[in-house]
CHARMM internal coordinates of N, CA and C (Angstrom, degrees):
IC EDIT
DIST 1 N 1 CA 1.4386
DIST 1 CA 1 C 1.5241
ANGL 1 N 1 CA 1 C 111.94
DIST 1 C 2 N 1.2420
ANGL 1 CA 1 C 2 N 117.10
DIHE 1 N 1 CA 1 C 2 N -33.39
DIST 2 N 2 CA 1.4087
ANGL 1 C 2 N 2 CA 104.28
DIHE 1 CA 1 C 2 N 2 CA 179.36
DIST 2 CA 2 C 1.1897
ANGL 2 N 2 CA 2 C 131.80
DIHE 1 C 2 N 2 CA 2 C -132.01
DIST 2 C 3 N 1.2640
ANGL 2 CA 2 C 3 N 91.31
DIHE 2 N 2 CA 2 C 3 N 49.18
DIST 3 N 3 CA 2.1893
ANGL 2 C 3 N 3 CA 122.97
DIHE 2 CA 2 C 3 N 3 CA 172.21
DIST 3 CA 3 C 1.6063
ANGL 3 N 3 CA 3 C 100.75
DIHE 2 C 3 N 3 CA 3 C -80.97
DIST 3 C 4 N 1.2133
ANGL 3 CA 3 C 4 N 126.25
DIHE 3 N 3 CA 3 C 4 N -23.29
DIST 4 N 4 CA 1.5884
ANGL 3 C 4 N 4 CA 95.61
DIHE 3 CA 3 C 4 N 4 CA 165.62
DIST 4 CA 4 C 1.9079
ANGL 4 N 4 CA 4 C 107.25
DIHE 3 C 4 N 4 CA 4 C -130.13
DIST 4 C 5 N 0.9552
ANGL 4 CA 4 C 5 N 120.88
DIHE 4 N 4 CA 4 C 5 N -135.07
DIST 5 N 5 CA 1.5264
ANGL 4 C 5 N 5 CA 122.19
DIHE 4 CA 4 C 5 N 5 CA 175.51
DIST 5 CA 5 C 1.4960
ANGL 5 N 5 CA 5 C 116.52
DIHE 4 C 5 N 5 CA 5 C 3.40
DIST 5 C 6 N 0.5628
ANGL 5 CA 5 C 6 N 162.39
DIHE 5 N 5 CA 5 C 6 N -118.41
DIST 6 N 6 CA 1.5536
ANGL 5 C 6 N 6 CA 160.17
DIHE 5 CA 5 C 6 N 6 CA -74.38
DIST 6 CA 6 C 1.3914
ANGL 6 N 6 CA 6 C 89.78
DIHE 5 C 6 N 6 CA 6 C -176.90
DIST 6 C 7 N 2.0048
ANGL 6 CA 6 C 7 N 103.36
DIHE 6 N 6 CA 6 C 7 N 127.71
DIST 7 N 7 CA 1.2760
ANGL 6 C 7 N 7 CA 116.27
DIHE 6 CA 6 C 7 N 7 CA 171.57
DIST 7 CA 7 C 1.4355
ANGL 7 N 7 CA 7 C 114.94
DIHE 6 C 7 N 7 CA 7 C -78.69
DIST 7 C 8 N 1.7147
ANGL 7 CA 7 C 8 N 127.35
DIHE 7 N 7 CA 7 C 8 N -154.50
DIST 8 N 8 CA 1.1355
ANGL 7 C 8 N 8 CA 137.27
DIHE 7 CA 7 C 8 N 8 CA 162.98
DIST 8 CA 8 C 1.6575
ANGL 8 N 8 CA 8 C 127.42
DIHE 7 C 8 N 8 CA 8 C -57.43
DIST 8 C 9 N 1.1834
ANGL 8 CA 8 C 9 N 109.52
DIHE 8 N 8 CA 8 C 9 N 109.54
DIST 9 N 9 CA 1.6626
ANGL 8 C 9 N 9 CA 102.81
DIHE 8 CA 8 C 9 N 9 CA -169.52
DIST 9 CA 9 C 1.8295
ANGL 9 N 9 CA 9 C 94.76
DIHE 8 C 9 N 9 CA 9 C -119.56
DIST 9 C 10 N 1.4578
ANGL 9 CA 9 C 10 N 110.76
DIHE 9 N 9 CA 9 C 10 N 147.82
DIST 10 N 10 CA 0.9822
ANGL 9 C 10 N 10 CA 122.33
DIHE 9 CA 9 C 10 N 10 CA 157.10
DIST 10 CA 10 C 2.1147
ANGL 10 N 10 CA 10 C 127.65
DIHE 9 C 10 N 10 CA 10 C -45.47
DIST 10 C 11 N 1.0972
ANGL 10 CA 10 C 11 N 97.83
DIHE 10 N 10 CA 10 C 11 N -26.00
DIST 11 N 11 CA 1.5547
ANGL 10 C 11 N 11 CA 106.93
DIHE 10 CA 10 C 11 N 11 CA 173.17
DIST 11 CA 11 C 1.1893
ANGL 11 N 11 CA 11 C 103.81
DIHE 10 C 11 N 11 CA 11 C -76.14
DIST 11 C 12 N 1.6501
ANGL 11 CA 11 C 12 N 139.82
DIHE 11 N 11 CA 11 C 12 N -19.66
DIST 12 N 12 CA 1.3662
ANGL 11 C 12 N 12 CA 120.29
DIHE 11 CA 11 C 12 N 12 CA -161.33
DIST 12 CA 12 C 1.7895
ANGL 12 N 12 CA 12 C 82.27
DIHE 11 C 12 N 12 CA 12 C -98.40
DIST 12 C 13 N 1.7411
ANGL 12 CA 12 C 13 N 109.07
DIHE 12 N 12 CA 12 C 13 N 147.54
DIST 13 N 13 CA 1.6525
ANGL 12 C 13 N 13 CA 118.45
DIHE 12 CA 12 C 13 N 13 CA -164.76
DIST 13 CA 13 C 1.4639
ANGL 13 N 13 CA 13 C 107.88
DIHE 12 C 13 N 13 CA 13 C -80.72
DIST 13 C 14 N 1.3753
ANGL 13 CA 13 C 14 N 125.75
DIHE 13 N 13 CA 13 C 14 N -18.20
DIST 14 N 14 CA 1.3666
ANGL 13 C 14 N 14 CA 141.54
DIHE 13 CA 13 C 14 N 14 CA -177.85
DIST 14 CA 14 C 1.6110
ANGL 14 N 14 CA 14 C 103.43
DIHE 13 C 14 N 14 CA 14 C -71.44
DIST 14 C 15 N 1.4920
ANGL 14 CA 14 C 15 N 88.59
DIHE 14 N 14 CA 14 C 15 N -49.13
DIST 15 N 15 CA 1.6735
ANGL 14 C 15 N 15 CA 102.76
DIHE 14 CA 14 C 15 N 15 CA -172.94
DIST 15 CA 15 C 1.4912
ANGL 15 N 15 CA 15 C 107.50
DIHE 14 C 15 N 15 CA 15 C -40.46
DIST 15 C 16 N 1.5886
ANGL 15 CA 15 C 16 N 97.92
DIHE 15 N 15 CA 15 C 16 N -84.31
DIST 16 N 16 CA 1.6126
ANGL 15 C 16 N 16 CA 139.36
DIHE 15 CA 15 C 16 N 16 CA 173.91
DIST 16 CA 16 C 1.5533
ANGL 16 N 16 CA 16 C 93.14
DIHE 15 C 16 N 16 CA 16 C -18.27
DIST 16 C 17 N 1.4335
ANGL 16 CA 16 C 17 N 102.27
DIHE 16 N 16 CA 16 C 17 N -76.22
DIST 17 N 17 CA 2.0298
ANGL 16 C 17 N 17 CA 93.75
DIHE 16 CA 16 C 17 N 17 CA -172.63
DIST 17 CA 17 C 1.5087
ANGL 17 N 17 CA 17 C 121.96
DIHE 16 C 17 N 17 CA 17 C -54.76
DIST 17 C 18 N 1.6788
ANGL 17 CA 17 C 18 N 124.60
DIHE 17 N 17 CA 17 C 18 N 21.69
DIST 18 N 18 CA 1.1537
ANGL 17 C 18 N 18 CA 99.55
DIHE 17 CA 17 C 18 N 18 CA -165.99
DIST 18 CA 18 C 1.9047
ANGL 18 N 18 CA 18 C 86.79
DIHE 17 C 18 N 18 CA 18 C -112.10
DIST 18 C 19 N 1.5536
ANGL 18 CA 18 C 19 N 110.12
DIHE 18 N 18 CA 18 C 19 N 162.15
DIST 19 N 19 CA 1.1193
ANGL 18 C 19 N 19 CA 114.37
DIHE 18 CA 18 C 19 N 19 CA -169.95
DIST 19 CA 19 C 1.9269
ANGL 19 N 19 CA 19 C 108.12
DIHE 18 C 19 N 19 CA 19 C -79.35
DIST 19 C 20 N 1.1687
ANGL 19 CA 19 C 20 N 123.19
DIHE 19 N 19 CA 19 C 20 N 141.22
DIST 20 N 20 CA 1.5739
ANGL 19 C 20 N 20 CA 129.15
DIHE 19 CA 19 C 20 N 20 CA -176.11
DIST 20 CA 20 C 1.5418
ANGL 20 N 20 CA 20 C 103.38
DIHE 19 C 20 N 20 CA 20 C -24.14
DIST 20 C 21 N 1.4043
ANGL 20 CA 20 C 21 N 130.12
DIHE 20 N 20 CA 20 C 21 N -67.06
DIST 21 N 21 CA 1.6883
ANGL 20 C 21 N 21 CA 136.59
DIHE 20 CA 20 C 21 N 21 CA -175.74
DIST 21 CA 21 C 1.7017
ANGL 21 N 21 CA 21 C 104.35
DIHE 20 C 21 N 21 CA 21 C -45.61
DIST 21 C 22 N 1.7049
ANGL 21 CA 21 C 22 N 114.12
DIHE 21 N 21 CA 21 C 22 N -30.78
DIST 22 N 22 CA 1.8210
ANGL 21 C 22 N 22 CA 112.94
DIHE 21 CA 21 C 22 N 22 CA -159.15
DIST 22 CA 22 C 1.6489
ANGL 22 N 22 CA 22 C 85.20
DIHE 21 C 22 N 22 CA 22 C -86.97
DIST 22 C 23 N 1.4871
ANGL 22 CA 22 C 23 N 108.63
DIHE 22 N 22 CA 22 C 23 N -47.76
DIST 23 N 23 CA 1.5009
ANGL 22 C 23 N 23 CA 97.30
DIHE 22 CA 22 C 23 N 23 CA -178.54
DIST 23 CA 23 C 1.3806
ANGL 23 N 23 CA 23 C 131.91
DIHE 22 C 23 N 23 CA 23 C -74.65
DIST 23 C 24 N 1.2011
ANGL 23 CA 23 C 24 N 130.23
DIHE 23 N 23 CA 23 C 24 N 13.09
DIST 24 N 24 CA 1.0822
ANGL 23 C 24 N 24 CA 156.98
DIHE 23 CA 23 C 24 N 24 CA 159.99
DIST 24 CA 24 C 1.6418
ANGL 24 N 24 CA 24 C 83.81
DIHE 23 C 24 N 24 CA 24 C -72.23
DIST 24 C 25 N 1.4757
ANGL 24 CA 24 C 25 N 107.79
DIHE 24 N 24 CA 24 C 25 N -107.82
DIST 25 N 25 CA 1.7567
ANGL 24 C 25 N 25 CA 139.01
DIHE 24 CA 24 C 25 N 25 CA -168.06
DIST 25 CA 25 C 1.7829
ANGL 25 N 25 CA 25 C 84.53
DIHE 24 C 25 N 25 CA 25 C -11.22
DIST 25 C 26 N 1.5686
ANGL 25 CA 25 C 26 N 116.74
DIHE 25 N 25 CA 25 C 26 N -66.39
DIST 26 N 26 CA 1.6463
ANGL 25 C 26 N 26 CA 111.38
DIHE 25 CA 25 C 26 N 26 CA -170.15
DIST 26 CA 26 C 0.9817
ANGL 26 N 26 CA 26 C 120.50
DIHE 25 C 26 N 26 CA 26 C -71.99
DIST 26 C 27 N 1.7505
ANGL 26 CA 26 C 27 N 142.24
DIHE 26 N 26 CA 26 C 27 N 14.04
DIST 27 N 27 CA 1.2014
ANGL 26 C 27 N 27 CA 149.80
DIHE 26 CA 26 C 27 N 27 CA 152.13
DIST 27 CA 27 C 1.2224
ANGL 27 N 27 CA 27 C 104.61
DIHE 26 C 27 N 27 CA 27 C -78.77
DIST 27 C 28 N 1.6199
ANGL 27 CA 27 C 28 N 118.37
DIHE 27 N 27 CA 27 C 28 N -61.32
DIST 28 N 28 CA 1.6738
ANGL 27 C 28 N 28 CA 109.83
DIHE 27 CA 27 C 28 N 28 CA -172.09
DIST 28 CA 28 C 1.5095
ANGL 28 N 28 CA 28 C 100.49
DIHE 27 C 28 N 28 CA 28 C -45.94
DIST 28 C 29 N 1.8950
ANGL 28 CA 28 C 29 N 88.85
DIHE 28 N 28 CA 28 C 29 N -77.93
DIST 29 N 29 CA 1.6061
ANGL 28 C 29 N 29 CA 87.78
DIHE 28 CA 28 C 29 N 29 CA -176.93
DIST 29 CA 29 C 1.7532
ANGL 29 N 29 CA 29 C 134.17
DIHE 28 C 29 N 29 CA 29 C -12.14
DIST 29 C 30 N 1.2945
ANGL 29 CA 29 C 30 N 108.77
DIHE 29 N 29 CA 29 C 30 N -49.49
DIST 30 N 30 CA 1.9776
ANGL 29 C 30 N 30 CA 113.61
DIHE 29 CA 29 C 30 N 30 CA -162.07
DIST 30 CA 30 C 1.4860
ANGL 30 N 30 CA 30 C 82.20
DIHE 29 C 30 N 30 CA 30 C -93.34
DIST 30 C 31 N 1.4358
ANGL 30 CA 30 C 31 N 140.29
DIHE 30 N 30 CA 30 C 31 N 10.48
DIST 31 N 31 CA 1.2991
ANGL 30 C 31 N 31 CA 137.93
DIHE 30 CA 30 C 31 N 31 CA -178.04
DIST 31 CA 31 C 1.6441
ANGL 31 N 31 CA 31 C 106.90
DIHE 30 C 31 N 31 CA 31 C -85.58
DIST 31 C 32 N 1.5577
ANGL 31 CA 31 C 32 N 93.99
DIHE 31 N 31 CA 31 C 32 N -57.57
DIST 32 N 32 CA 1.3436
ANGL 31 C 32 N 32 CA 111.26
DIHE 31 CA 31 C 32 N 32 CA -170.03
DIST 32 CA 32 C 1.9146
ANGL 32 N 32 CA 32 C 104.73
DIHE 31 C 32 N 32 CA 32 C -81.04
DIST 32 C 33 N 1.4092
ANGL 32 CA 32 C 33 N 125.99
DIHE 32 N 32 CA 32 C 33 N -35.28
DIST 33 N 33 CA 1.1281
ANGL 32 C 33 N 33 CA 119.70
DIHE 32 CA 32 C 33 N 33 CA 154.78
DIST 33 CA 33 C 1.2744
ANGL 33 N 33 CA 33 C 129.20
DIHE 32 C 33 N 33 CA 33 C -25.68
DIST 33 C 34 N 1.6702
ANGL 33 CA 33 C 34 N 107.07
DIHE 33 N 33 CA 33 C 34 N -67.69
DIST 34 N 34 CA 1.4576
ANGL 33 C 34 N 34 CA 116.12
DIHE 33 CA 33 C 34 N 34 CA 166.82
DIST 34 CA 34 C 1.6391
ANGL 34 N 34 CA 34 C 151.55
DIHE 33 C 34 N 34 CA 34 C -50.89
DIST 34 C 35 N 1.5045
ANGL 34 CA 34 C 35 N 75.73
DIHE 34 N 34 CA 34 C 35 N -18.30
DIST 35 N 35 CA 1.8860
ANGL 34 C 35 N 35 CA 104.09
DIHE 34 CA 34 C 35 N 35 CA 165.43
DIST 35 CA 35 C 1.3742
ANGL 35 N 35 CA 35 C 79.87
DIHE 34 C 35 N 35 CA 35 C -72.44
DIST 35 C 36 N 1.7461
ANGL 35 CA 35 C 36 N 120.95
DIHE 35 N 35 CA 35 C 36 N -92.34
DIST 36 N 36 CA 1.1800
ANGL 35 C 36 N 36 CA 131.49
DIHE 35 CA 35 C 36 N 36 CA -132.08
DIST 36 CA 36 C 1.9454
ANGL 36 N 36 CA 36 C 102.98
DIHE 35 C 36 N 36 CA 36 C -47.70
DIST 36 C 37 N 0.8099
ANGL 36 CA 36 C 37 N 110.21
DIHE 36 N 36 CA 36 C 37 N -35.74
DIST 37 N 37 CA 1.7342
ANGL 36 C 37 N 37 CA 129.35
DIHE 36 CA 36 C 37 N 37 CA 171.07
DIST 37 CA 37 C 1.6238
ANGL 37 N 37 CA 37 C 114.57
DIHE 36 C 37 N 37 CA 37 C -44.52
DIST 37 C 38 N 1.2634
ANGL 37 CA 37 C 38 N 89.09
DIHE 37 N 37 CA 37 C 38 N -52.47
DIST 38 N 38 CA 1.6838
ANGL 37 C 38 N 38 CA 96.44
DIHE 37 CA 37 C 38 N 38 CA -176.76
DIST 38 CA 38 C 1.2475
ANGL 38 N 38 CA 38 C 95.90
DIHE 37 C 38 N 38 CA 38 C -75.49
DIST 38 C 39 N 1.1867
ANGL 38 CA 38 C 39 N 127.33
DIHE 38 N 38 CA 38 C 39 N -48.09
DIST 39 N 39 CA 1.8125
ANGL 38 C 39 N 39 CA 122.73
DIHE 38 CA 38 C 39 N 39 CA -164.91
DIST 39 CA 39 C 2.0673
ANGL 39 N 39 CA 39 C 101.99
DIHE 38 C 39 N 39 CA 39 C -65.37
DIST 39 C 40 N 0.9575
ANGL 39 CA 39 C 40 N 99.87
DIHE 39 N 39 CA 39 C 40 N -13.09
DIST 40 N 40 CA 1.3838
ANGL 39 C 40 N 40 CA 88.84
DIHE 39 CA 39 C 40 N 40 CA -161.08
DIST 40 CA 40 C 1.7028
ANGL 40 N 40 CA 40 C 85.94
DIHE 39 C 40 N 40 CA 40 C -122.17
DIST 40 C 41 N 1.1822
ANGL 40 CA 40 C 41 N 126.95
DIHE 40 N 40 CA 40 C 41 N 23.14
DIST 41 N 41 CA 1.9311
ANGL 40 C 41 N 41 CA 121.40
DIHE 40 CA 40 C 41 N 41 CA 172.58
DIST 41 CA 41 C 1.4666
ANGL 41 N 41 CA 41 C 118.77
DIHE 40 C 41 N 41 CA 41 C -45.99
DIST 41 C 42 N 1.6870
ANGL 41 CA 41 C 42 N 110.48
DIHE 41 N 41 CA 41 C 42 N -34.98
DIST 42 N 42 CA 1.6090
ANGL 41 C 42 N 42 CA 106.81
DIHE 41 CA 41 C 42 N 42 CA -161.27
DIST 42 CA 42 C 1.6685
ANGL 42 N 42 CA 42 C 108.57
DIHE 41 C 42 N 42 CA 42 C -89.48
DIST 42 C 43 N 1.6626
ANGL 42 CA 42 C 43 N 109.40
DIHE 42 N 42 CA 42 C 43 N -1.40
DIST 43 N 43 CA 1.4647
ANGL 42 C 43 N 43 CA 117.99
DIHE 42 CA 42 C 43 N 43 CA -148.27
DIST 43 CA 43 C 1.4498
ANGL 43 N 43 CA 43 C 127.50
DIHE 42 C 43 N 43 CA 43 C 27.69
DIST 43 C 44 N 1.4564
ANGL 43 CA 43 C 44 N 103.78
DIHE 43 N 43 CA 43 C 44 N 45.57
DIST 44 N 44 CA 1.7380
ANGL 43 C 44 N 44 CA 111.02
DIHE 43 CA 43 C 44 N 44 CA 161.40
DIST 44 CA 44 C 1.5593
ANGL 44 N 44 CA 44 C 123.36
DIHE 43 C 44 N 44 CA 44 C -103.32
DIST 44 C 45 N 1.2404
ANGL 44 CA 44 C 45 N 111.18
DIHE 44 N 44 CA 44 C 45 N 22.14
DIST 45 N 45 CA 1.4752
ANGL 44 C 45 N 45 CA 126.74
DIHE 44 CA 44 C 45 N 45 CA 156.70
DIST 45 CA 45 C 1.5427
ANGL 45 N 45 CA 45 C 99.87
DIHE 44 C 45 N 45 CA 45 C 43.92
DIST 45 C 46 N 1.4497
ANGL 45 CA 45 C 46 N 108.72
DIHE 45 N 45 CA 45 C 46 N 72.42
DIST 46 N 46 CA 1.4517
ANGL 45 C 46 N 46 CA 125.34
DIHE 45 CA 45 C 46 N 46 CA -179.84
DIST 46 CA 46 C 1.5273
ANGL 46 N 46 CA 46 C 119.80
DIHE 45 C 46 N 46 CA 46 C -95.22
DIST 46 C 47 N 1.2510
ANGL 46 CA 46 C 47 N 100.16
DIHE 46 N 46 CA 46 C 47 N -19.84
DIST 47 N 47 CA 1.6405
ANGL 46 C 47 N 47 CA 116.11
DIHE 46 CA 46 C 47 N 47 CA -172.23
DIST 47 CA 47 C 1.7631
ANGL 47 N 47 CA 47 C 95.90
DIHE 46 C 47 N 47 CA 47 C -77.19
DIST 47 C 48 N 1.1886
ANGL 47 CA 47 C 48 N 153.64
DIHE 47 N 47 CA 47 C 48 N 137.19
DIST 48 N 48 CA 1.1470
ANGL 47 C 48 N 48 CA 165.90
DIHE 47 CA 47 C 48 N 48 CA 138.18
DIST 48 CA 48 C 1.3634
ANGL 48 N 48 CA 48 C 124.55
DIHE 47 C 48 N 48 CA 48 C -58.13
DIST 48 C 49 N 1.5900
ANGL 48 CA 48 C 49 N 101.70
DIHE 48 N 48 CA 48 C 49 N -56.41
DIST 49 N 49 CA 1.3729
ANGL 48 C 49 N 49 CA 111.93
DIHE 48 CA 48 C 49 N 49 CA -170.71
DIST 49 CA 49 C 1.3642
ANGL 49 N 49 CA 49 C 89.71
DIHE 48 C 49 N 49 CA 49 C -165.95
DIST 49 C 50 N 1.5853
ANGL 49 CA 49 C 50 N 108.00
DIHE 49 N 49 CA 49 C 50 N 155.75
DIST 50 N 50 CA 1.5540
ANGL 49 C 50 N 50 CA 151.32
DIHE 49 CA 49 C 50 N 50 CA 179.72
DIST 50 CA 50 C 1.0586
ANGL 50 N 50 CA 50 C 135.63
DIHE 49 C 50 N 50 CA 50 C -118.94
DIST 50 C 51 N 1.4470
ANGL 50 CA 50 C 51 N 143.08
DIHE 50 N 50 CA 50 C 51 N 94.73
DIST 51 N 51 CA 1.1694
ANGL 50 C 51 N 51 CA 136.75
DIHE 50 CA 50 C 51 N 51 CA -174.95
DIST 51 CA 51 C 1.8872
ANGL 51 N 51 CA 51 C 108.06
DIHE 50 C 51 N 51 CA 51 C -108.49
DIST 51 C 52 N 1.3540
ANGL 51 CA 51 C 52 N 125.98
DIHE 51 N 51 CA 51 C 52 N 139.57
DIST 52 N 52 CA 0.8787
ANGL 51 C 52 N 52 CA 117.79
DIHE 51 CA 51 C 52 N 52 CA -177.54
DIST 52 CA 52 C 1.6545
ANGL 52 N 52 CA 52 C 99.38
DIHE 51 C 52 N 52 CA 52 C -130.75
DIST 52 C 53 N 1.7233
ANGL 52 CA 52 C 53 N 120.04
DIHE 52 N 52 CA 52 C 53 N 130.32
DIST 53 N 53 CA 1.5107
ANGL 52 C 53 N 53 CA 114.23
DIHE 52 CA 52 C 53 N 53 CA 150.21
DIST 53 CA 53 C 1.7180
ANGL 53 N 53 CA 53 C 108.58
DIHE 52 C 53 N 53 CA 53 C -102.48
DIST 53 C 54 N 1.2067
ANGL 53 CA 53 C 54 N 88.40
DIHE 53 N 53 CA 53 C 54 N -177.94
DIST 54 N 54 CA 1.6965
ANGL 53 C 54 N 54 CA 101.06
DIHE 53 CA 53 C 54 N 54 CA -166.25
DIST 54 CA 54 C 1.7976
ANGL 54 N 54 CA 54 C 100.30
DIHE 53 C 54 N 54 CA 54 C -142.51
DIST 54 C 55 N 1.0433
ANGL 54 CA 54 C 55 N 137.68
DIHE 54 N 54 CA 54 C 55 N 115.47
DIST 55 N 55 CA 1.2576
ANGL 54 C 55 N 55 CA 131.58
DIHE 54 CA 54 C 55 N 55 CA 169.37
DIST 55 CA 55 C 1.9124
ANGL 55 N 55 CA 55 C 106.84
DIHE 54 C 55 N 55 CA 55 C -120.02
DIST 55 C 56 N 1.0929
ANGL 55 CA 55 C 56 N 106.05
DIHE 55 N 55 CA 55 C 56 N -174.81
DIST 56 N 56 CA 1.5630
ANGL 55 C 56 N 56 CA 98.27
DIHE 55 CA 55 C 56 N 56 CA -162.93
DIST 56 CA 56 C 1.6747
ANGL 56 N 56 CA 56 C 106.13
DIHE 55 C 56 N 56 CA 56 C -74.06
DIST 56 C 57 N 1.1251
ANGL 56 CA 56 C 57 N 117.60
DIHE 56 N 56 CA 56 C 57 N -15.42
DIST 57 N 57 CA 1.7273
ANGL 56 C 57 N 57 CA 114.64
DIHE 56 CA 56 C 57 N 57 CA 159.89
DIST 57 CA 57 C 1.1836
ANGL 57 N 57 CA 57 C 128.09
DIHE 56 C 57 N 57 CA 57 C -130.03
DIST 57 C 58 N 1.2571
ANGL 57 CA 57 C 58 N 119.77
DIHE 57 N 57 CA 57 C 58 N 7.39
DIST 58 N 58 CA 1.4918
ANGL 57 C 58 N 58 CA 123.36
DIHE 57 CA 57 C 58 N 58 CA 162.14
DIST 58 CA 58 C 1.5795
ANGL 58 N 58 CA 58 C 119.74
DIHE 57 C 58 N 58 CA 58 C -117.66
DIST 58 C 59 N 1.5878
ANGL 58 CA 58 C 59 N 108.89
DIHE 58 N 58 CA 58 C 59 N -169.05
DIST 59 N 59 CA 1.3419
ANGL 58 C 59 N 59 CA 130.35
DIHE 58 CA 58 C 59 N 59 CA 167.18
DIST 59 CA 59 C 1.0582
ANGL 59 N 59 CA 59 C 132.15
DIHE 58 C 59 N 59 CA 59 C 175.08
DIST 59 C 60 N 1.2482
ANGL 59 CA 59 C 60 N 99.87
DIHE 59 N 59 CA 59 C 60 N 102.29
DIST 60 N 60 CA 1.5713
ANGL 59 C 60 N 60 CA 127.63
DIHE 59 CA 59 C 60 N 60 CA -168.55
DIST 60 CA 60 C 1.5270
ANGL 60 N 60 CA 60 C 97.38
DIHE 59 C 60 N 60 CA 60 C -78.50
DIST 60 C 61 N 1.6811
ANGL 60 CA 60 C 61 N 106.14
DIHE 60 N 60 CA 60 C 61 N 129.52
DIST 61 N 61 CA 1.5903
ANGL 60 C 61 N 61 CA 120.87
DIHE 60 CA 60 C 61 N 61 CA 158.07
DIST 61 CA 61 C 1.6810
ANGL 61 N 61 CA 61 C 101.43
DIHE 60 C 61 N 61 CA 61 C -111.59
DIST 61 C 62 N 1.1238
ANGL 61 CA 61 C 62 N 107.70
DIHE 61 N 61 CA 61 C 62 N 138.17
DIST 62 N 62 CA 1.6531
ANGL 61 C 62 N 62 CA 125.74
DIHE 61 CA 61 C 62 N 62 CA -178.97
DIST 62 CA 62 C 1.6184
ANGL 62 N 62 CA 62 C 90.30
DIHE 61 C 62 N 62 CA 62 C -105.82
DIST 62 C 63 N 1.2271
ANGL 62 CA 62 C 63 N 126.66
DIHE 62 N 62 CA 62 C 63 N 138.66
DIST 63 N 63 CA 1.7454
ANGL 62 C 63 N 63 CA 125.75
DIHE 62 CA 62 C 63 N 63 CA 148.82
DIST 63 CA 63 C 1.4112
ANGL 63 N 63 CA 63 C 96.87
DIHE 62 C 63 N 63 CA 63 C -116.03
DIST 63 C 64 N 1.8390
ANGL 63 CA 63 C 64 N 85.38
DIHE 63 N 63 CA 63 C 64 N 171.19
DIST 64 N 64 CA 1.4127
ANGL 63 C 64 N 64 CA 102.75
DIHE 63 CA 63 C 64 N 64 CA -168.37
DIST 64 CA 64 C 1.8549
ANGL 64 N 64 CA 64 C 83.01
DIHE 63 C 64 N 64 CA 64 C -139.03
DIST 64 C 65 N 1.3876
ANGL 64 CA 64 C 65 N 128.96
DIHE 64 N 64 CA 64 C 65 N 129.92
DIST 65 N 65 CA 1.0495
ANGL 64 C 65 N 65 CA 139.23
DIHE 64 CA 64 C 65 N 65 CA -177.55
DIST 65 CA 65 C 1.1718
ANGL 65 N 65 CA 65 C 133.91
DIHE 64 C 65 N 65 CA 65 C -117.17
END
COOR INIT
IC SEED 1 N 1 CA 1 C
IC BUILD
């Protein structure tokens, strides 16, 4: 649901029932979706390869094209 337009809002009822930690998890999550969405808009499968680090406040994605 929220790979393009409009992220996680408290008005959607799925949303609302999820506990503070899930709505967190479904913000990153539809965060990083939405990258992956945009990178892949034309569906000509340009991305090759993906590397991802993670440090305690970031996250770096590297592509390879």
């Amino acid at each position: 649901r929220y790979h393009r337009q409009s992220g996680p809002r408290a008005r959607h009822a799925n949303y609302r029932s999820l506990s503070g930690p899930d709505r967190i998890r479904v913000a990153k999550l539809s965060a990083i979706l939405r990258v992956a969405d945009a990178l892949e808009r034309a569906h000509s499968q340009r991305v090759r390869d993906l590397s991802v680090e993670m440090t305690k406040d970031k996250l770096r994605l590297t592509l390879v094209g």
